[in-house]
C-alpha positions, 0 to 999 in steps of 0.5 A: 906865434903859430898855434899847433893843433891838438887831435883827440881820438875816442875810443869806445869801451864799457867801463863803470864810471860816475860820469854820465857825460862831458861838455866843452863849449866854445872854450878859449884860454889865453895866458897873456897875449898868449892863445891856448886854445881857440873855440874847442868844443867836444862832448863826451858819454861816460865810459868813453875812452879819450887819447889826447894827443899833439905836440909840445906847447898846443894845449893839452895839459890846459885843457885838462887842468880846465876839464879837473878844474885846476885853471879857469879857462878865459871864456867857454862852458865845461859841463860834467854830469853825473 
């Protein structure tokens, strides 16, 4: 199975957030013989502005659903601070 990529475009704005800053580390996910994601690490500053973009079926809803804590990922760090 050949796994897509995801691209990720930062945008910076001022905004009023309780976020102070975002961490991903190292963070797989695999459902089954299935790989998700593959060692993606990121971080973010609160009132950054993220488009997540890719094709159907590489991992952006996963990675979303880890980052509201909705799935656990399979290994990895996701750090939020406030």
């Amino acid at each position: 199975m050949c796994i897509s990529y995801i691209r990720i475009i930062v945008v910076m704005e001022q905004s009023h957030t309780a976020i102070t800053s975002l961490k991903i580390s190292h963070l797989f996910k695999d459902f089954g013989a299935v790989k998700v994601l593959r060692n993606v690490s990121l971080s973010f500053t609160g009132g950054t502005s993220v488009v997540i973009t890719g094709p159907s079926g590489s991992g952006k809803s996963t990675l979303l659903h880890i980052i509201g804590t909705l799935e656990a990922p399979s290994n990895g760090i996701v750090e939020i601070n406030n």
